[in-house]
N, C-alpha and C positions, 0 to 999 in steps of 0.2 A: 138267505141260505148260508150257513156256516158248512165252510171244508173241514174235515178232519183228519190230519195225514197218520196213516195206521202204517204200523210196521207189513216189511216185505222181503226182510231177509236179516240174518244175523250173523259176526262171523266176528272171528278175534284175531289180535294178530302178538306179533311177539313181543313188543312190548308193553304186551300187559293192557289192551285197551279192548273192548269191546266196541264193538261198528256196527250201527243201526239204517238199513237202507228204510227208505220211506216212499212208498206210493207215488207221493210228488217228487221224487228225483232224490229230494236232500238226503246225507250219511249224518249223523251223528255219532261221535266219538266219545266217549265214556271210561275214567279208568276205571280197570278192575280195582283199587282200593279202595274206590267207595262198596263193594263187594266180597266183602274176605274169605266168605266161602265160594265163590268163582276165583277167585284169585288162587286157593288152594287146589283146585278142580286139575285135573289131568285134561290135555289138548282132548282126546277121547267122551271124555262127559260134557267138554264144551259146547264140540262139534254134534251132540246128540241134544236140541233143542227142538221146541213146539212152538211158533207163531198160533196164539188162540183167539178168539173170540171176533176174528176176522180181520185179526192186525191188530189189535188193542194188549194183549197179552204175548206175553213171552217168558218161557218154562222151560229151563235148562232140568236136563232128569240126570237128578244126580243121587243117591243112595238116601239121604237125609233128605231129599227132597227141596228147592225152593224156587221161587220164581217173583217175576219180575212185573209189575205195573211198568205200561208207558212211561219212559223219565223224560215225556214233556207231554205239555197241551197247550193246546190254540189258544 
């Protein structure tokens, strides 16, 4: 049996980093530069995300639109 830890909450903070909680306890820290369109986002379009496909996806709703695959796997 393989675990799969799926996303469980999303959240950013002020310098610039996106925070990924996980199922099994872990956060993963992420800058927003690898992201340039989150990076230009307003605190507002940040804080308006979608956890999809039961924790595997994550979808910031932003005007243009984009979203995010899992940035890890088991």
């Amino acid at each position: 049996m393989t675990f799969r830890p799926l996303a469980k909450k999303l959240s950013f903070d002020a310098d610039n980093n996106m925070w990924i909680e996980l199922t099994d306890g872990r956060q993963l820290g992420v800058p927003l530069a690898y992201f340039p369109r989150l990076l230009s986002a307003d605190w507002e379009q940040l804080e308006n995300y979608v956890i999809s496909g039961g924790g595997t996806g994550l979808h910031c709703e932003m005007p243009s639109g984009i979203g995010l695959r899992q940035p890890f796997e088991n």
